[in-house]
C-alpha positions as CSV (number, residue, x, y, z in Angstrom):
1,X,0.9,5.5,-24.1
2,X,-2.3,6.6,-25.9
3,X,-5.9,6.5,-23.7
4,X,-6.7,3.4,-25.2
5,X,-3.4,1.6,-24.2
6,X,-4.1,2.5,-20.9
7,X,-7.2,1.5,-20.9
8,X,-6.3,-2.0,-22.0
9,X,-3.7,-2.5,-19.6
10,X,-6.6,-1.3,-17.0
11,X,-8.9,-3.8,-18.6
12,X,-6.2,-6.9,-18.5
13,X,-5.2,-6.3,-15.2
14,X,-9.2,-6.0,-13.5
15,X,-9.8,-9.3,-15.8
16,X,-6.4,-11.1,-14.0
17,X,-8.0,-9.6,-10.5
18,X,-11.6,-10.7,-11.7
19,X,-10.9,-14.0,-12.9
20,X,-7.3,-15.2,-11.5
21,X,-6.0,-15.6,-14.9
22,X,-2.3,-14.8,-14.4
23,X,-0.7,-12.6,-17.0
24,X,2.9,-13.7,-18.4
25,X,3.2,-10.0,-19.4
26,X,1.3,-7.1,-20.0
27,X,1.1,-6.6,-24.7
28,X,3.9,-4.2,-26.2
29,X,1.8,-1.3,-27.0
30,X,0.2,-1.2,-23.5
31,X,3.3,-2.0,-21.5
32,X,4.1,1.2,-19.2
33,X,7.2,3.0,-20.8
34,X,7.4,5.8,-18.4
35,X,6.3,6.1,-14.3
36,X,3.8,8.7,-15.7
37,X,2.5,5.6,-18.0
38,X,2.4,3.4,-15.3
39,X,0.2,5.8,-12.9
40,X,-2.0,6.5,-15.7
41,X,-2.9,2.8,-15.6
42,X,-3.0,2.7,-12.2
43,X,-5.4,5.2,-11.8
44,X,-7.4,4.2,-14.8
45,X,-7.4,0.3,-12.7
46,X,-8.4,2.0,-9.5
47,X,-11.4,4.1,-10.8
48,X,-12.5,0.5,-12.4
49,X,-12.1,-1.1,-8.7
50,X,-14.6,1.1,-7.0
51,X,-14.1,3.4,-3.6
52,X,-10.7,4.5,-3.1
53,X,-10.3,3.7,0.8
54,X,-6.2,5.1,0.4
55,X,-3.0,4.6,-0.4
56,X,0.2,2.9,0.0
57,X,3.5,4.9,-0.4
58,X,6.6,3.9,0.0
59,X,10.6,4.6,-1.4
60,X,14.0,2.5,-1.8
61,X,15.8,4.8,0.6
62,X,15.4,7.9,2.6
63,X,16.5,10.0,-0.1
64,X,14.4,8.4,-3.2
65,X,11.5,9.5,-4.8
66,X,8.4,8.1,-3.1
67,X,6.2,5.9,-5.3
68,X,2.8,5.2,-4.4
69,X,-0.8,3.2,-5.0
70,X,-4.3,4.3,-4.3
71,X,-6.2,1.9,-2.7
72,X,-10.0,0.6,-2.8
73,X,-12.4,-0.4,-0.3
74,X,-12.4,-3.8,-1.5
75,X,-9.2,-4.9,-0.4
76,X,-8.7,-2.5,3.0
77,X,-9.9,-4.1,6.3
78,X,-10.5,-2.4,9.8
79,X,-9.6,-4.6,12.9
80,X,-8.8,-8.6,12.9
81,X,-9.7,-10.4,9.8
82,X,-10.0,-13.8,8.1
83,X,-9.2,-13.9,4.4
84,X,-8.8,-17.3,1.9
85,X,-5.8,-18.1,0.7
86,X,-7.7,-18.5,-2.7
87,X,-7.8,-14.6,-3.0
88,X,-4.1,-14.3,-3.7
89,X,-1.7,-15.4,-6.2
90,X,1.5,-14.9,-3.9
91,X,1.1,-14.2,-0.4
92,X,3.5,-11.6,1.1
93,X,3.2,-10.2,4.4
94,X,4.8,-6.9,5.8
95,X,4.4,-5.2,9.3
96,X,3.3,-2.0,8.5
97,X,2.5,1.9,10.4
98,X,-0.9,3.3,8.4
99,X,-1.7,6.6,8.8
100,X,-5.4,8.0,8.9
101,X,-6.4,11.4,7.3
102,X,-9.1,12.7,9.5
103,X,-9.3,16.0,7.1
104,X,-9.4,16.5,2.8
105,X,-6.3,17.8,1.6
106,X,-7.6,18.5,-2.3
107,X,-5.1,18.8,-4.8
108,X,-4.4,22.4,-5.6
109,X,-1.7,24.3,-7.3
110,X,-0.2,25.7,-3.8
111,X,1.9,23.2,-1.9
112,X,0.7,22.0,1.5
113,X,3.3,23.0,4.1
114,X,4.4,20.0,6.5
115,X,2.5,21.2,9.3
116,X,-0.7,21.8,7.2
117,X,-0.4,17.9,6.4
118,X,0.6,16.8,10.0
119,X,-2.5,18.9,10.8
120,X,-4.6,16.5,8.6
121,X,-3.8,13.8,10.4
122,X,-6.0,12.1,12.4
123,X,-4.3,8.9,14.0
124,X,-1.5,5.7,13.8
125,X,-2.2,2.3,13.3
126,X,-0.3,-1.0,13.5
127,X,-1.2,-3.0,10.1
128,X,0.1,-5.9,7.7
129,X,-0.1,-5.8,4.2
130,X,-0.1,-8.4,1.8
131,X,1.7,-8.1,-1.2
132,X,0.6,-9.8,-4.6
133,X,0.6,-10.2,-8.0
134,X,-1.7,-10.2,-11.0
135,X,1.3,-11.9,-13.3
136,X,2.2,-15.4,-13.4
137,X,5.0,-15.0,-10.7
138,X,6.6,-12.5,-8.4
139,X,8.8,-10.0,-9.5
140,X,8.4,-11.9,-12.9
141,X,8.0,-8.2,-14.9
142,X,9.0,-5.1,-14.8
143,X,8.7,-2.6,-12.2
144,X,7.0,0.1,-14.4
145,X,4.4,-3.0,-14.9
146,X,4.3,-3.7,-11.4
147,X,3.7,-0.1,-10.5
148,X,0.5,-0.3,-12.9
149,X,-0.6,-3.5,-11.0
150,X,-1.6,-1.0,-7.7
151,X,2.0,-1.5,-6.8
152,X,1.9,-4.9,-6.0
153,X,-1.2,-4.4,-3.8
154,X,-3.2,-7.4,-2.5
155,X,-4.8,-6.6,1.1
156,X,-4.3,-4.4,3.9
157,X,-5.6,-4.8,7.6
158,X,-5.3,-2.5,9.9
159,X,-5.0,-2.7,13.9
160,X,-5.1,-0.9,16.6
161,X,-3.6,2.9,16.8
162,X,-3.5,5.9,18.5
163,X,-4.8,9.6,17.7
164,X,-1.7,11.4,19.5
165,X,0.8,9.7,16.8
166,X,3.1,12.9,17.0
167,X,4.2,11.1,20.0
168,X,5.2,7.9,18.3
169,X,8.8,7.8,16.6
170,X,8.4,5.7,13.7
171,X,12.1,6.0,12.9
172,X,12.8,4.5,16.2
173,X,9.8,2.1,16.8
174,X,10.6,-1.5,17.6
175,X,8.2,-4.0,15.6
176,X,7.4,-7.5,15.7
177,X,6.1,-10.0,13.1
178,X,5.1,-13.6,14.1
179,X,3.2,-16.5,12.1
180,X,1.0,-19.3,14.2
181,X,2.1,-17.2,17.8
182,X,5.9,-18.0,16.6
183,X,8.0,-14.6,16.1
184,X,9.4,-15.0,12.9
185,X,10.9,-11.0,12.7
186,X,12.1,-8.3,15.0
187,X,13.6,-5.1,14.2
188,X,13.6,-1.1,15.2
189,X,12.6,1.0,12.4
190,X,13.3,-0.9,9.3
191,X,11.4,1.4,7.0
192,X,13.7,2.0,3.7
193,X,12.3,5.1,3.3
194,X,13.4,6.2,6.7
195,X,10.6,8.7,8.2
196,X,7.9,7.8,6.6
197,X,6.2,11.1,7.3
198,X,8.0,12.6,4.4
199,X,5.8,10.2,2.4
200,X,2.6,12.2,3.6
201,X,3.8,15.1,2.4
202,X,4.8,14.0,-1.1
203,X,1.7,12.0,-1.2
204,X,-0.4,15.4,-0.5
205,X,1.8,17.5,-2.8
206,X,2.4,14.9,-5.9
207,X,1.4,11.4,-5.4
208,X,-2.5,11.9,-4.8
209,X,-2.5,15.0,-7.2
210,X,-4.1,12.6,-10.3
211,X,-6.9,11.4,-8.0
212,X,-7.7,15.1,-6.7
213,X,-6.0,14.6,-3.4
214,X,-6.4,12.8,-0.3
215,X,-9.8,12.8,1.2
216,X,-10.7,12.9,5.4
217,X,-10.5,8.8,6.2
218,X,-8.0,7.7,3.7
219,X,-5.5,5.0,5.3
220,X,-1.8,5.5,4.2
221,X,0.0,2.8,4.7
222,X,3.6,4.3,4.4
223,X,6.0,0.7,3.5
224,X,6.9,-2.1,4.9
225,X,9.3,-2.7,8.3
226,X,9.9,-5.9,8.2
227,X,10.7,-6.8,4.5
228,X,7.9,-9.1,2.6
229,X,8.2,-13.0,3.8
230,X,6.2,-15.2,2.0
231,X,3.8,-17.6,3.7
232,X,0.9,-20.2,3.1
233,X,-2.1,-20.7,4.4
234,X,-3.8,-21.7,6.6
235,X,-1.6,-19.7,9.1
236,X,-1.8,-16.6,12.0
237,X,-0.7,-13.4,11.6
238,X,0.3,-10.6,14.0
239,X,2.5,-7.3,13.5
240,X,3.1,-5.5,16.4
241,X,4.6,-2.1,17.3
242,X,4.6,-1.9,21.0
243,X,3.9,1.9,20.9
244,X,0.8,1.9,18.5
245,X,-1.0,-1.0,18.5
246,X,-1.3,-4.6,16.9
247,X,-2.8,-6.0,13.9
248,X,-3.9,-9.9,13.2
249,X,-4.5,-11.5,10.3
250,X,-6.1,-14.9,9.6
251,X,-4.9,-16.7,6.0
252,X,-7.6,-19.7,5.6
């Protein structure tokens, strides 16, 4: 893709966000041929959006590439929240751990060694993310396109946490998802990526490299463990991982 391609993919997708016009597709030329295409757009979208406040990585399986989507103020919330159903296009909820940087981690030639990123790491949070769409319909496009659209992004809240999170197996961590007090999901794990702290390290090392890096505060919300279910407001929503914390939600 040529700058200008990205930068009208950028511009169509901020309109979509901007106005709630719903794209069928994204045009020919600035359709994302490549995953370095689509980040390019991403990024290009992102430094359009304002503040980055993080990222959300995630991977098919515990052996895949990681994939990932910075994340701007805008759309990341600290503690319970209340947001209008009018916001979203689809409304897609997953039970999520976030992870907070409480030290920069710039992007640099070297590689960061694991324990120079676990040393970056400030805390664990419970949180729920809401996955959505700037296109007419879910999963209606391709995934290079949807990789371009912040990965699906629509909100993320996060809960309550811990700073000692070395002592928290995610791998082995029950969690619970309810709607309107009624559980609704329970699993242990259920992360397709498996340990998700294998995603901070890629993140450090590749994903954040085009945005210079991570910086101390970022939240990284590392994929869902519960799946996505879809829901419609008004309704409640809590995720809860009995060894970190809990995190509500409020769709008006």
């Amino acid at each position: 893709m040529t700058p200008r391609d990205v930068s009208i993919a950028a511009d169509l997708l901020l309109d979509a966000r901007r106005k709630g016009v719903r794209l069928t597709s994204l045009p020919a030329p600035a359709n994302p041929g490549s995953w370095d295409d689509a980040y390019a757009v991403q990024d290009h979208l992102v430094r359009k959006l304002g503040t980055r406040a993080g990222w959300k990585v995630g991977a098919t399986t515990p052996e895949a590439e990681p994939f990932r989507a910075a994340l701007t103020a805008d759309t990341v919330f600290d503690g319970a929240t209340r947001i209008p159903a009018s916001r979203f296009n689809v409304i897609g909820v997953e039970a999520e751990l976030v992870y907070r940087f409480s030290k920069t981690l710039i992007a640099r030639q070297q590689l960061y060694g694991e324990d120079e990123v676990f040393d970056a790491v400030g805390s664990v949070h419970a949180a729920i993310e809401i996955v959505d769409t700037r296109f007419a319909a879910w999963n209606s496009v391709d995934r290079l396109a949807q990789v371009a659209d912040q990965m699906n992004h629509g909100a993320l809240v996060v809960g309550s946490g811990r700073p000692d999170w070395r002592e928290v197996d995610p791998v082995n961590e029950p969690v619970s998802l309810s709607i309107d007090g009624k559980p609704v999901l329970e699993t242990v794990g259920g992360n397709s990526a498996g340990d998700p702290l294998r995603m901070l390290v890629w993140l450090a090392n590749t994903g954040a490299r085009s945005l210079g890096g991570i910086k101390a505060g970022d939240l990284i919300t590392t994929g869902s463990c519960t799946g996505t279910i879809f829901v419609e407001g008004p309704c409640r929503i809590a995720a809860e991982f009995p060894a970190v914390g809990r995190a509500m939600l409020e769709i008006a």
